[in-house]
Structure formats: C-alpha cells, structure tokens
LUMPARO-37597 format. One line per field, with one value per residue (C-alpha): residue number from 1; residue in three letters; chain; x, y, z. Coordinates in steps of 0.1 Angstrom, whole numbers, plus 5000, padded with zeros to 4 digits. Example, Ala and Ser with C-alpha at 12.3 -4.5 7.8 and 13.67 -1.06 7.14 Angstrom:
<recs>
resi [1|2];
resn [ALA|SER];
chain [A|A];
u [5123|5137];
v [4955|4989];
w [5078|5071];
</recs>
This chain:
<recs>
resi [1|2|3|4|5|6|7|8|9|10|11|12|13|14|15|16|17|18|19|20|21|22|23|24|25|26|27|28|29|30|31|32|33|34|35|36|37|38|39|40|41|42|43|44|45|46|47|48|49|50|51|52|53|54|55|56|57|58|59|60|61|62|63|64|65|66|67|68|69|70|71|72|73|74|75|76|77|78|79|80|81|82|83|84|85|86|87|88|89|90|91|92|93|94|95|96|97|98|99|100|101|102|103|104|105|106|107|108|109|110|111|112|113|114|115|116|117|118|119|120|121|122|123|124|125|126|127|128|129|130|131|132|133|134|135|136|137|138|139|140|141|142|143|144|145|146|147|148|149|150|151|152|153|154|155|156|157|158|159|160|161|162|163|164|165|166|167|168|169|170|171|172|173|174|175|176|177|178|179|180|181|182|183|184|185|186|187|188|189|190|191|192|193|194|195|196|197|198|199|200|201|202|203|204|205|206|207|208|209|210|211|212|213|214|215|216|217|218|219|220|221|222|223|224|225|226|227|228|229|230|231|232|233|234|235|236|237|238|239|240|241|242|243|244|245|246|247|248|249|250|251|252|253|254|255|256|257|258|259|260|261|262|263|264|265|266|267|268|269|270|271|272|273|274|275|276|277|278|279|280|281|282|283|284|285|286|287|288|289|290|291|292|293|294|295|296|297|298|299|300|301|302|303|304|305|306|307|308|309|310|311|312|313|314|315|316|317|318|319|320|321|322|323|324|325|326|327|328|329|330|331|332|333|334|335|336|337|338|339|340|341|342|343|344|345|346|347|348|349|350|351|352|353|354|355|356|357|358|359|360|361|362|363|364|365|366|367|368|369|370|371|372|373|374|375|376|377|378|379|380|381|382|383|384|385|386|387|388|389|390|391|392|393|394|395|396|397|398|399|400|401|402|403|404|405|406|407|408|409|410|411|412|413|414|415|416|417|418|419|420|421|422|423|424|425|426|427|428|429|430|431|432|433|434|435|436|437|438|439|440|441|442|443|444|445|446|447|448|449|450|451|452|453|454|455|456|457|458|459|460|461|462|463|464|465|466|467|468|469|470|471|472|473|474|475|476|477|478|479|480|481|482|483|484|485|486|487|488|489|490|491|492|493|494|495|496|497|498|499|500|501|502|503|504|505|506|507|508|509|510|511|512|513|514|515|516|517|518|519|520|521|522|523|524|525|526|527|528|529|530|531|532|533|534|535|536|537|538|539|540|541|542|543|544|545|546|547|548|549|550|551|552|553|554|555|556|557|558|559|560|561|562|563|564|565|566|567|568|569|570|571|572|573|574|575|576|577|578|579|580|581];
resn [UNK|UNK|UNK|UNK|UNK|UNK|UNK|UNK|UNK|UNK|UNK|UNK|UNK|UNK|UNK|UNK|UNK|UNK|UNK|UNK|UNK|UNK|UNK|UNK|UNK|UNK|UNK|UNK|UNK|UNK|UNK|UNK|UNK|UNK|UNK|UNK|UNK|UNK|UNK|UNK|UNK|UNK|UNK|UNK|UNK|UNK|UNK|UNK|UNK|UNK|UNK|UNK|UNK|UNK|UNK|UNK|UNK|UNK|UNK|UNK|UNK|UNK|UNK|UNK|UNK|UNK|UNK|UNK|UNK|UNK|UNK|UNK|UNK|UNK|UNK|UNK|UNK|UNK|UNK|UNK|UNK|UNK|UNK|UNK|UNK|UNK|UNK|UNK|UNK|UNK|UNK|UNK|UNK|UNK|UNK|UNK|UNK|UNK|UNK|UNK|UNK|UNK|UNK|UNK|UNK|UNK|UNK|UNK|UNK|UNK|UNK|UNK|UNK|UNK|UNK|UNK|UNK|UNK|UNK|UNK|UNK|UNK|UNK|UNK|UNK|UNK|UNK|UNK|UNK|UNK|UNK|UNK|UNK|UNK|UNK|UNK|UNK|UNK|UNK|UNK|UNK|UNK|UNK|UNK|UNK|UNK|UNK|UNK|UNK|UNK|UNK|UNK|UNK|UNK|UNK|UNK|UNK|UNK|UNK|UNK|UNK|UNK|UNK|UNK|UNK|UNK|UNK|UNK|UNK|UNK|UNK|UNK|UNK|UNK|UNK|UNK|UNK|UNK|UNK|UNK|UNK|UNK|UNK|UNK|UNK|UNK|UNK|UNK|UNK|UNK|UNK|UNK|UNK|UNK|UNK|UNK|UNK|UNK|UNK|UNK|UNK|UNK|UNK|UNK|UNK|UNK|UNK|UNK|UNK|UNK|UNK|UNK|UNK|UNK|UNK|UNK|UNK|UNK|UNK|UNK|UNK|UNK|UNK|UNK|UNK|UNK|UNK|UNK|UNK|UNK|UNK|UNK|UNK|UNK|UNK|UNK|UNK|UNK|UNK|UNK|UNK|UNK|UNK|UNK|UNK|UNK|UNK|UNK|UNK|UNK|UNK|UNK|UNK|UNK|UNK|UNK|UNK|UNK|UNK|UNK|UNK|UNK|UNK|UNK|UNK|UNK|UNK|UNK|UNK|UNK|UNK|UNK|UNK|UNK|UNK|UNK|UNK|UNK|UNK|UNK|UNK|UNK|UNK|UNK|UNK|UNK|UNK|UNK|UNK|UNK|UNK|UNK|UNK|UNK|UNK|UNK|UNK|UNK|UNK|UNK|UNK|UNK|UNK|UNK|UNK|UNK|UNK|UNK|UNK|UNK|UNK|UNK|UNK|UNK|UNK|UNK|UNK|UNK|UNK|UNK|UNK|UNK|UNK|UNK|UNK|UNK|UNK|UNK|UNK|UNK|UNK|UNK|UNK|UNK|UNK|UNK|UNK|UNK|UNK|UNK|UNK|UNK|UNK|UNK|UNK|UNK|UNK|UNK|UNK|UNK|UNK|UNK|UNK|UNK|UNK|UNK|UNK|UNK|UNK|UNK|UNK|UNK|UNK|UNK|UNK|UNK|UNK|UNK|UNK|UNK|UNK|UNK|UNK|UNK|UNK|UNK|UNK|UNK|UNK|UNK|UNK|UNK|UNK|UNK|UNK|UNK|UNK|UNK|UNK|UNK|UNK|UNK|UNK|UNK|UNK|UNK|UNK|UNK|UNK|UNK|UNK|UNK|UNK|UNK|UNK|UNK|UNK|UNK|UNK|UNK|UNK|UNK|UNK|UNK|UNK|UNK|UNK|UNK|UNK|UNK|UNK|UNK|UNK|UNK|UNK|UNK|UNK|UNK|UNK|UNK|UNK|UNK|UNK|UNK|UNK|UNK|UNK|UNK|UNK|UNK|UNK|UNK|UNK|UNK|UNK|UNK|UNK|UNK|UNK|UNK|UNK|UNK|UNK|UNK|UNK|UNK|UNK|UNK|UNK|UNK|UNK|UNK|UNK|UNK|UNK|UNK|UNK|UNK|UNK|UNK|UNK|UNK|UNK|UNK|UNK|UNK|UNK|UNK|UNK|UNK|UNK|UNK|UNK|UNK|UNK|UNK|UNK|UNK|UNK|UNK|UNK|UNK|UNK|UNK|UNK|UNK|UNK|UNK|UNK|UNK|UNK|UNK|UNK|UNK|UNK|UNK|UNK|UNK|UNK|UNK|UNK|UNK|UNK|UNK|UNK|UNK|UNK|UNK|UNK|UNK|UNK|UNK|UNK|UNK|UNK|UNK|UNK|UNK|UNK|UNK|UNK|UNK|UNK|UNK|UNK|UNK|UNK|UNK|UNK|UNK|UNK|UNK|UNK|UNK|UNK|UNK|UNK|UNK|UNK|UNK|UNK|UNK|UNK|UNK|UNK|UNK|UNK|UNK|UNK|UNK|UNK|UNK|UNK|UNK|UNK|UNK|UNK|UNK|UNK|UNK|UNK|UNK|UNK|UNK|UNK|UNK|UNK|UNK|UNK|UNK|UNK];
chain [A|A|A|A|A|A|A|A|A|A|A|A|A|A|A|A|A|A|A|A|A|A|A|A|A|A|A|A|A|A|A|A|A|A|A|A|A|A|A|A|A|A|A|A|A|A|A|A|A|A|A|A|A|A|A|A|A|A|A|A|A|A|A|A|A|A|A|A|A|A|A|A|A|A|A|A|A|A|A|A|A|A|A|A|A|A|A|A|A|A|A|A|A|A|A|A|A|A|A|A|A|A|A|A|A|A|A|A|A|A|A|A|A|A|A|A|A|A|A|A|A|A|A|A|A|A|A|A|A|A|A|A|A|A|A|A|A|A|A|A|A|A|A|A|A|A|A|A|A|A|A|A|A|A|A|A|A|A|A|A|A|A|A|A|A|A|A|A|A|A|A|A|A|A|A|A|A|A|A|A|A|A|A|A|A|A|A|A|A|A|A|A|A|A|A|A|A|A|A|A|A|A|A|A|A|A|A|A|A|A|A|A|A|A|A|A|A|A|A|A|A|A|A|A|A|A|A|A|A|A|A|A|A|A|A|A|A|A|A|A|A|A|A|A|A|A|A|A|A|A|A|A|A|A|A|A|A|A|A|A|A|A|A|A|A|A|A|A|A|A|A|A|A|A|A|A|A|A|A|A|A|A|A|A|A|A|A|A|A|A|A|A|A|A|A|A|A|A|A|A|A|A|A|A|A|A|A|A|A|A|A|A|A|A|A|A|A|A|A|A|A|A|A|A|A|A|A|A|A|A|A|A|A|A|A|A|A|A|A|A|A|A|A|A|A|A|A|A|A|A|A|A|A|A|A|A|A|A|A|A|A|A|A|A|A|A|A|A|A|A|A|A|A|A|A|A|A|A|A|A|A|A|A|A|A|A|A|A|A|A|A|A|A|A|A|A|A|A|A|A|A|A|A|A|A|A|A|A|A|A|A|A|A|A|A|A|A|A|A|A|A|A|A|A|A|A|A|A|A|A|A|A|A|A|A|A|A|A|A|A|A|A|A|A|A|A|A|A|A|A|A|A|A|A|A|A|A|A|A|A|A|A|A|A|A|A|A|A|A|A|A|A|A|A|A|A|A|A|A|A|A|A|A|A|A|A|A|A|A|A|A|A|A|A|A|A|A|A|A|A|A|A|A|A|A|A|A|A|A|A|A|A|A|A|A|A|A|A|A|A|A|A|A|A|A|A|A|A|A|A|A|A|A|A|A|A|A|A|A|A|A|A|A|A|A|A|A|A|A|A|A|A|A|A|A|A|A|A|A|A|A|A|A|A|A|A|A|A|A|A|A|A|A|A|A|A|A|A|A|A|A];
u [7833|7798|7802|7785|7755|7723|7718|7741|7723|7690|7700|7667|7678|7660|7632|7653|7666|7631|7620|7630|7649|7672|7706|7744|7771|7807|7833|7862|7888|7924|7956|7980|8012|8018|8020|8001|7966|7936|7909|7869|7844|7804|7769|7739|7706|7716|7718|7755|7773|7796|7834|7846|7879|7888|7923|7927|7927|7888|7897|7896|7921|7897|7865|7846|7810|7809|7783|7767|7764|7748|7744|7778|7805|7841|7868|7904|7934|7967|7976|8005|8037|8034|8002|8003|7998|7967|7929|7914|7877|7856|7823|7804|7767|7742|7718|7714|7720|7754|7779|7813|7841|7879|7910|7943|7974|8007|8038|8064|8088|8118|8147|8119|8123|8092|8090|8068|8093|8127|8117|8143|8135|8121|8084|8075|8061|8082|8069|8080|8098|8130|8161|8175|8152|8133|8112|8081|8081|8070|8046|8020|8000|8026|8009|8029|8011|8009|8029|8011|7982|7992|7965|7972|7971|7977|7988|7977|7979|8009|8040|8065|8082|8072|8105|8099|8113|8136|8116|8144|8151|8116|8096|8064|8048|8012|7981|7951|7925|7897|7878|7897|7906|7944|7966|8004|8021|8052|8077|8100|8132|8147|8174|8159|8133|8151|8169|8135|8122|8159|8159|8120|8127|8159|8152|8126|8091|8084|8071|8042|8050|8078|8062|8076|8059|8058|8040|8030|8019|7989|7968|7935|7909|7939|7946|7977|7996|8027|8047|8069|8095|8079|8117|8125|8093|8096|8133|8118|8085|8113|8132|8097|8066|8042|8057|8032|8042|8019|8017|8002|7986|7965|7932|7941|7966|7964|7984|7996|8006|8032|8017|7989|8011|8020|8047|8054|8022|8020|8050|8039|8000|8020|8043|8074|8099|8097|8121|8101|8068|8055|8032|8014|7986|7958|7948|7918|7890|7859|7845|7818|7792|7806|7799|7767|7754|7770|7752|7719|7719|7725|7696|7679|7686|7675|7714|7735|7772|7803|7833|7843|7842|7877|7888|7919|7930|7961|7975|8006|8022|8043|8055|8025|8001|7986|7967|7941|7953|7917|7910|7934|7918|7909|7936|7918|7941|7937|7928|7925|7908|7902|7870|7874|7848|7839|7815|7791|7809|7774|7756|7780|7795|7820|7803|7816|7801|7786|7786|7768|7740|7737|7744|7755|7771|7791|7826|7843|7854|7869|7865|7890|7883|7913|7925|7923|7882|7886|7881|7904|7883|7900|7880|7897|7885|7897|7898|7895|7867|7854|7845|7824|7813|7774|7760|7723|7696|7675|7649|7614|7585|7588|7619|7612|7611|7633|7664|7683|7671|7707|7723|7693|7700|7736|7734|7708|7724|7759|7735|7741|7706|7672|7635|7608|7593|7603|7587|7591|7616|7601|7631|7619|7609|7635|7662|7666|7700|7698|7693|7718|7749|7736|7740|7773|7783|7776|7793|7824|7821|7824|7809|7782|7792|7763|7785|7797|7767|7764|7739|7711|7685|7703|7691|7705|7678|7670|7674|7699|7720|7747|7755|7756|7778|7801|7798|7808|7843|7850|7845|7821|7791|7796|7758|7749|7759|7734|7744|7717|7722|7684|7681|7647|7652|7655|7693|7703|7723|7752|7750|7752|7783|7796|7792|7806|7838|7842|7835|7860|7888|7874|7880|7921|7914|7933|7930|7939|7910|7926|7937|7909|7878|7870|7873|7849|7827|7823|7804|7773|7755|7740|7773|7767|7741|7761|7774|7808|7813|7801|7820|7854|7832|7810|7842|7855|7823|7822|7856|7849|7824|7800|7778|7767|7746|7711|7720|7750|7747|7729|7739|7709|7728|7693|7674|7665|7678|7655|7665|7673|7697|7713|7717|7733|7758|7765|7779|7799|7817|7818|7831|7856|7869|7878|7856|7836|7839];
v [6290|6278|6306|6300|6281|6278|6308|6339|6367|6355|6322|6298|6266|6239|6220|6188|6207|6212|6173|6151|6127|6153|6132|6142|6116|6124|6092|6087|6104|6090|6095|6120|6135|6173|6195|6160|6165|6163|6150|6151|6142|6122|6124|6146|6155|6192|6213|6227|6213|6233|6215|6225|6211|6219|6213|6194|6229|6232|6261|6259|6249|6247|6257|6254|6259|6232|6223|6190|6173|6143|6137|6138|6168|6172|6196|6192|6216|6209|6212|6233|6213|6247|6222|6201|6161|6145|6140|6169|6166|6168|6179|6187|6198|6227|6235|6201|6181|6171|6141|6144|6120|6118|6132|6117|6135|6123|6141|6136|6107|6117|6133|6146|6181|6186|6182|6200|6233|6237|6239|6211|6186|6208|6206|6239|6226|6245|6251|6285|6285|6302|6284|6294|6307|6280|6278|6254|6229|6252|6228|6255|6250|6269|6248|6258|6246|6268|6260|6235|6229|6215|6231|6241|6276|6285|6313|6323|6291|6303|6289|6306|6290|6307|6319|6313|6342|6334|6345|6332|6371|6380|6394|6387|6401|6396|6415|6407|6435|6448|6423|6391|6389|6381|6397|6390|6416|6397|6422|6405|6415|6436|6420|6384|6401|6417|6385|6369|6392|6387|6359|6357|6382|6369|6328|6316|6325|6306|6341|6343|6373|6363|6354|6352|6338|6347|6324|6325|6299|6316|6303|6293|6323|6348|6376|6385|6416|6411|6445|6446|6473|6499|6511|6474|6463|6497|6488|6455|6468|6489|6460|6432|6454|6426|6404|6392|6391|6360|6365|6331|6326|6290|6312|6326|6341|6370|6382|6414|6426|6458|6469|6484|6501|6536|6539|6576|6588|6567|6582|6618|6610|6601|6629|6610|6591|6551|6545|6550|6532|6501|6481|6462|6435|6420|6387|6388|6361|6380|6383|6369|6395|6403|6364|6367|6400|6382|6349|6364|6388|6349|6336|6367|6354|6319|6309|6297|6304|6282|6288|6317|6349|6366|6400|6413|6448|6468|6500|6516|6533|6559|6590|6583|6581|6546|6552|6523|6510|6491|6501|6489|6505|6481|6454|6421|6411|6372|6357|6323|6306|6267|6253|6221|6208|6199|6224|6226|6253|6256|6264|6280|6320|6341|6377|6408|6420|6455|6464|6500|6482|6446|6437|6406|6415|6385|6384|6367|6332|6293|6264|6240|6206|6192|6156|6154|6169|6205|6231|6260|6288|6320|6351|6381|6419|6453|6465|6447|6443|6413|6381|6352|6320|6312|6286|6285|6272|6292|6288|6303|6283|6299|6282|6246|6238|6264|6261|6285|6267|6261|6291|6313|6291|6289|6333|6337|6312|6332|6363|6381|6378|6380|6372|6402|6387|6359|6330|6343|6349|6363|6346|6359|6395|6421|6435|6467|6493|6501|6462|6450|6474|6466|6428|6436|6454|6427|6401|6417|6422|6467|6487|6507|6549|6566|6601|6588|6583|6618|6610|6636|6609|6591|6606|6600|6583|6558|6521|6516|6548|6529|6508|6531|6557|6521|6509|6546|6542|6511|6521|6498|6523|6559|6568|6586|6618|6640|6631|6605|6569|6562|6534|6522|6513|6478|6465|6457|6430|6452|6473|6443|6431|6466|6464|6427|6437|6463|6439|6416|6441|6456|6417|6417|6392|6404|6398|6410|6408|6435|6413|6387|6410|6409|6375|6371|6392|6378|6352|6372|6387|6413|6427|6457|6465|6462|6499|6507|6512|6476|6460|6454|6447|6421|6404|6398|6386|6365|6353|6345|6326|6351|6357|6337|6353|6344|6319|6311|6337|6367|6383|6409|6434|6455|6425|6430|6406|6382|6387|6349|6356|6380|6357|6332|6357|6366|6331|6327|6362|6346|6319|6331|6355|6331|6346|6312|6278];
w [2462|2453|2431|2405|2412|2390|2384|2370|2381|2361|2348|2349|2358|2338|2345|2351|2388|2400|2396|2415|2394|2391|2391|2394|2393|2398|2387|2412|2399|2400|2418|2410|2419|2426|2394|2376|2359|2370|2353|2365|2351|2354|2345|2350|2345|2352|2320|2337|2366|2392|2406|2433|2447|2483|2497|2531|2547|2532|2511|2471|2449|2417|2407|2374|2358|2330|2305|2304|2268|2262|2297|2307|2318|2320|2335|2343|2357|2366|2400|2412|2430|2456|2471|2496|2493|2508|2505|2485|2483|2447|2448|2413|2408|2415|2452|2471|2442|2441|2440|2458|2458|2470|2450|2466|2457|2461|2472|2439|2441|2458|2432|2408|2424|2435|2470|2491|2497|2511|2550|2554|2586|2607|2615|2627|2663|2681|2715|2715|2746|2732|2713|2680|2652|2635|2604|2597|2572|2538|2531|2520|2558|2575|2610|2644|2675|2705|2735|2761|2749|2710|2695|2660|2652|2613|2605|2566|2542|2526|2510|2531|2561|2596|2615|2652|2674|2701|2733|2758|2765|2768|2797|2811|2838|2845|2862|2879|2875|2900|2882|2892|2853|2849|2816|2808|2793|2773|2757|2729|2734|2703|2691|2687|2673|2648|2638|2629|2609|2587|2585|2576|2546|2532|2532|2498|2507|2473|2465|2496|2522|2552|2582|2621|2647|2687|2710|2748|2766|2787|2816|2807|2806|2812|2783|2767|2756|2731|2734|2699|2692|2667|2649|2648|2627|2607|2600|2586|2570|2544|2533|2531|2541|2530|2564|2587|2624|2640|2678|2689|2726|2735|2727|2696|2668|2650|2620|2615|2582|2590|2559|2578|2600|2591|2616|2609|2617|2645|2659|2653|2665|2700|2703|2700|2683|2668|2694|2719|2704|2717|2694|2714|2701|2725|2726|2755|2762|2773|2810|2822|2819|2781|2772|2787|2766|2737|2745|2752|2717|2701|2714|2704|2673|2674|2672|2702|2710|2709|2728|2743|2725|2717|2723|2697|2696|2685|2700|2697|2732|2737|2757|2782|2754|2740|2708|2691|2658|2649|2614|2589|2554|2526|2544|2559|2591|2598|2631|2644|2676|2677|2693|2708|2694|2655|2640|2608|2587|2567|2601|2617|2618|2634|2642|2657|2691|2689|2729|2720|2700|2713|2676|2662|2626|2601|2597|2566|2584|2573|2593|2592|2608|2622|2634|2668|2664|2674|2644|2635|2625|2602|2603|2587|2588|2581|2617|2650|2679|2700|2685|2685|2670|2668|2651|2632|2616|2599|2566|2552|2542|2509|2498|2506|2465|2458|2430|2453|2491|2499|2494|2511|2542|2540|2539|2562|2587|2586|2598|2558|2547|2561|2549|2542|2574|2602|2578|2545|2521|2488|2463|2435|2445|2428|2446|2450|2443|2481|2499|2472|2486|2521|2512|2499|2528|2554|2531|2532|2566|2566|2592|2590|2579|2576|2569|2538|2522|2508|2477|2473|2479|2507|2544|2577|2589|2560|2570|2544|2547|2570|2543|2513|2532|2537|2503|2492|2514|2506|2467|2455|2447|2430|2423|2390|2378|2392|2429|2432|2443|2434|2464|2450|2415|2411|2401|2369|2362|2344|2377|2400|2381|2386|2424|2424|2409|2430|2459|2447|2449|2479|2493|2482|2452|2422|2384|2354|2327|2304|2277|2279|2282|2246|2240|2274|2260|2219|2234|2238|2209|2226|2243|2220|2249|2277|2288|2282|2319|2330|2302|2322|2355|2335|2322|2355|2368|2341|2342|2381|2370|2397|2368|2330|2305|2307|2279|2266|2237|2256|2285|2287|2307|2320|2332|2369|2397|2421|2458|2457|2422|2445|2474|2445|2437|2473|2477|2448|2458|2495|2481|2454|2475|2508|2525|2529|2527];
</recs>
C-alpha cells in the first residue's frame, strides 16, 4: 500500500527529496515470534518516512506514515499469531528513495498455543482425485495445488482451512467443438458436495468465511465446465452465506462467494425450480484468434502479453434455458492463473478483454512470486469476462525529476493513468471533478455506464460520461444539489477525500471511524473549514493514511489537487485496498 507517499493530496515534500543526497536507512530489525512486537526503525533525510511490511504472500501486514526527528524515525506493531511464520519483507521511505530489509518471524515454540491454526497434519495438497474430505493446513495461505501439474493455486489468504470435495462420484464428459477446441463438463455429484460445504461451515474458520475446494485435472489448452447443484449451495448459502466455493483447474481457480448468488431469482429468471438449476462456472483458455486480437490491442499499447489469456464465466441452467450470472454488484469475486514464468508486479497488469471495442481496461491484481519461479497472480472484479496479463513500461519526459516519478509509472504502466499527450505528463496541472471519478473508476476496475450518469451537465457523448454514470452506480459521486456534477471545476481536496472514502467502501474494505473522527480531526486548526459533509470522509482518509494535512496542523480542505497528487492518492487506495502490491 504505498499509500501514503510524499504527498497527501497537496503535501510538498521537502527540499531534502529533490537533491540528491536524499538518504533513507532502515536498521535490520530482529526476530520475533507470532503475536511478538515489532519494532522498526532508521535514519533519513526525508522530513516523514512510509513502512511497509509485506507478508511472504506480497500483500501487507503493516503500513505506517512516521515523522522523522532528528534524523531518525520509529514505528512498531504487534503482529497477530493468525500470521504465518517466514520472511516478511520491510521497506521504509518515500518515491525511489527507500531502504528495505528482512523481518524473520518465527512460528511460537511448541506448547505456547500459538501455532499456526488447528488444520492438524494435513497439508492441503490434495490431488483432488476423490477420497474423504480433507482440509488444508489453516496456516492463513490456505495453498492447494491443482492435480498433475503442482502448481499452486490459492484460493483467498484466509485463515480458514479449505475442505476438498470428494469428486470420486463425479462425471466428466468432454467436447471437441467445430473449432478443434476441447471442454469437460465435470458435474459434482450432490451428496459429496453437500458434505463439504458441512463440514466447511461447522469446523473453526478462525472467524474467515468457510471454503471448499473442487479440482480437475484438465488437458493442456482444454476448457472446463464445473456443473454444481443450485438447491444444494442455496441449502448452504442459509446456514454460512459468506462460503466461497473454489473450483480449481491447471489454468486457473476462481472463487465464488454464494453470497452473490440470489438463488431465488435465479430460479424464477429460468422458469423453474432450484432443483432443477445447474450452476455452472467456466474456466476457458482463449483460441487462437482471441489471443491474437488480445495480443495485437497490447502492442497497440506499447505492452506485450504473457501467458495465455483466461476466459471465466458463470451461468446458471435450467428447464432448457442457461442464463449469464457475470455481474456480481459491489462484490469482488477472486481468480487466480499462475504464469510460469517470474514477473515484475510494478510493470506488470492483469486487464479485461473488451472484444466489441478492442479495449484493454485494468483489473485490481497481486502477484505472488512463488518457489519453484512461476508467479500466482489474484485479480478480483465485480463481474466476469476474458482476461489477460500484459506487462509495460511506460514514462513522460516531464517526470524524470519528479517527487512523484514512481507512482506515475507504476499507474500508467498498470494501464490507470495516461499523460496529456504520448511524452508528457503535466504532474502538476490540476485535476479536474470529471478525470478524477474517471481515475477512480478504472482503479477500481468498474465498467463503463454511460446511462447512469444522469447530471444536468453530463451528456452522452462527453469523454468522461462512461465513467461518471459508473462512479454514480457504484456510489462514489452524488453531484450537487442542483443536478449538476460540474465536470470542469477543479477537485478540492475535501471532495477528493469524499470520493476516496467512497472508493474504499466501494472496494469491500471496512472501518469504523465513528468514535475516532474527532480526535482525527483536533489535529488541524483549520478543521472548522472542512464541510460537515467531508468531515467523516476526511477522517477516514486520514486514518488510512490516503491523505495528511498540508502540514501537520492544517488540512486546508479547498485547496486544489495536481494530477500527480491524484496519481499519489490513486496508489495508496490501490494499495490499501489490495488492490495492488
């Protein structure tokens, strides 16, 4: 979560980061056990210094925006015995100038209670070529490899132990298409199913939602179809809606949460009972001449593709009828694909395939590098489509000295932001209301809807109407009271913390500010002047550490935002969220 890099929505960094004996240094900081403390500190330059600690799985367990006095900072957190032992990485400073250093962590001494979870001995590689229901290890990784080729595929990082349906009873009966391609259709058989999903919701999930796991082992290039039983997951879905059902093939996994299925309706949209409802989940690598559109919109782009792009879809089937289940509200479904190959997570991008419009688009993705060199990428979204994995380089001349260089080309390489022209980037050109949302809108990965953009100054055929009408839907913009959305007034920085908050519950991540907002908000002496609807919004910007006052005693609510302060903020929600690495 770089976020909360130099800047704060209009933070100046000082002179010290534009010279170059700009200096960060972090010491290495000591061993500890789970649920020890942890204590960081070093010296810099820097007038305030960000920490970031990332698990072995790359995503955060800590970050922190610390002053530095006297030359020197310091932060420490305790962290929880729910973690998993091994080599977190430390990394503290601000742009390119930072310092980074190992943090081992121990696994408790055995008979001190705090071992890793109660998954007993078993180690959750089950090849999932039937037996008895099995659960992973409930270390926190919940790691189950798919069936020949041993590639891990991770469902969520979660604390609960993954139940592996028995697929002894299974079917599977596969088709080759006009085309030459080939797709299995594998249908789980109910009553094992049934049992899983159980014994997922009454073992300790150490409070994370049950999972159950289905795997296939598929022929290379070949697509699969898992057919579920729509009354047996609606059966389930009363008793632990939250339970994800992770249907894993040697392309891919996805993870459906049966909170997004509203069986009912389902049901009634097909003419028929649940009984006779098939849920049925796709898991398809794309032809030839797919690839090749996808590969030749890429180089459009000055990026390059990596693997081979993904197709996942959900439908449900019934009485004759199949009907598409790919929009899943304000819910981010998970997928995973592994690349055989290591990748550079600040270069590289998953991106959803637009086959009307040749158009490339970002998705919200992790890359996880893994031990034997191949890199598990997650990349979660509210609805589903075809999906790839580019990688880029991209820059402007105008940034080469820049405080904010880094996160322009981190943004702009994932495909969320782009320069005024093919060279330049104008950092420190405001931002306006309108490119703001539309920022907003491709970082949390929504599709364009122009229809909902029904502000009195918003028409059809403006650039940005597209991404208001989504910002509108996904509740992160309202406009003003006269029906107006006034696209061309620069943003303030009250209103920009108004559309981050939004943004951040629009992305799943929940907090509770309520009883902490005015002690967030004592520290500036100008909160007077922040309105009375930004001041919850600022306080959870603030306590996100998204956004600092402009000093530490003014917050200066109306000041306008730089296009590179908003790229800043951009990454710190990116990163705060999971959205990034």
């Amino acid at each position: 979560m770089t976020l909360i890099m130099v800047l704060c929505l209009s933070l100046v960094l000082p002179a010290a980061a534009f010279a170059d004996s700009t200096s960060v240094t972090l010491n290495p900081p000591a061993a500890v056990e789970l649920g020890g403390m942890v204590l960081l500190n070093g010296t810099s330059t820097l007038d305030e210094v960000i920490i970031q600690v990332q698990r072995p799985s790359k995503s955060t367990v800590f970050y922190d925006i610390v002053p530095v006095s006297n030359g020197q900072f310091s932060s420490s957190f305790t962290l929880a015995k729910s973690e998993a032992a091994g080599t977190y990485k430390v990394t503290a400073g601000a742009g390119n100038k930072t310092a980074s250093a190992d943090l081992i962590v121990k696994a408790p001494a055995a008979g001190d209670g705090g071992g890793n979870g109660d998954g007993g001995n078993g180690d959750g590689n089950g090849s999932g070529i039937g037996g008895s229901i099995s659960t992973g290890s409930g270390t926190g990784t919940s790691t189950v490899t798919t069936p020949a080729a041993g590639k891990p595929i991770t469902p969520p990082v979660s604390n609960a132990a993954p139940v592996q349906v028995d697929i002894s009873k299974n079917t599977a009966v596969s088709k080759t298409a006009a085309d030459g391609r080939v797709t299995t259709t594998v249908t789980q058989d109910d009553t094992t199913l049934a049992a899983a999903l159980k014994a997922a919701a009454a073992q300790d999930n150490h409070g994370d939602a049950p999972i159950i796991f289905i795997a296939y082992n598929n022929t290379a290039g070949a697509g699969v179809q898992f057919n579920l039983s729509a009354s047996i997951l609606a059966a389930a879905a009363l008793n632990a809606p939250d339970t994800l059902v992770s249907l894993q093939t040697n392309d891919g996994e996805y993870s459906l949460p049966l909170s997004v299925l509203n069986f009912a309706a389902i049901a009634q949209s097909l003419g028929t009972a649940a009984d006779n409802v098939m849920i049925q989940i796709n898991i398809t690598p794309a032809a030839a001449d797919l690839n090749a559109a996808i590969q030749q919109s890429a180089r459009s782009m000055a990026a390059s593709q990596v693997g081979t792009a993904i197709e996942f879809s959900v439908a449900a089937a019934g009485s004759g009828k199949t009907v598409e289940l790919n929009r899943f509200g304000s819910t981010y479904v998970s997928r995973s694909i592994v690349l055989a190959s290591s990748v550079d997570e600040t270069h590289a991008s998953v991106v959803l395939y637009d086959p009307s419009t040749s158009q490339l688009s970002f998705v919200p993705a992790l890359f996880d590098k893994q031990a034997d060199g191949s890199t598990k990428v997650t990349f979660k979204r509210n609805g589903n489509s075809t999906y790839a994995v580019l990688t880029s380089t991209r820059t402007f001349s105008d940034i080469s000295n820049h405080w904010a260089k880094a996160d322009i080309e981190l943004l702009a390489s994932k495909l969320v932001v782009n320069g005024t022209t093919d060279t330049l980037f104008a950092p420190e050109s405001n931002i306006t209301r309108a490119e703001f949302a539309a920022l907003l809108v491709r970082s949390l990965g929504l599709s364009p809807d122009t229809a909902a953009a029904n502000f009195t100054d918003v028409k059809a055929g403006d650039w940005y109407a597209g991404a208001v009408g989504a910002a509108v839907q996904a509740k992160l913009v309202e406009g003003f009271q006269d029906h107006s959305f006034k696209p061309g007034d620069t943003i303030t920085r009250e209103q920009m913390a108004v559309m981050i908050s939004r943004a951040i519950t629009a992305a799943g991540k929940t907090s509770d500010i309520s009883n902490g907002q005015a002690k967030l908000l004592s520290a500036f002496q100008d909160q007077a002047a922040i309105s009375s609807w930004a001041q919850g919004a600022v306080a959870q910007a603030i306590q996100a550490n998204i956004i600092t006052g402009m000093t530490p005693t003014s917050f200066v609510p109306a000041a306008k935002a730089s296009r590179a302060q908003a790229v800043v903020m951009l990454t710190r929600l990116l990163k705060y969220t999971g959205f990034v690495n």
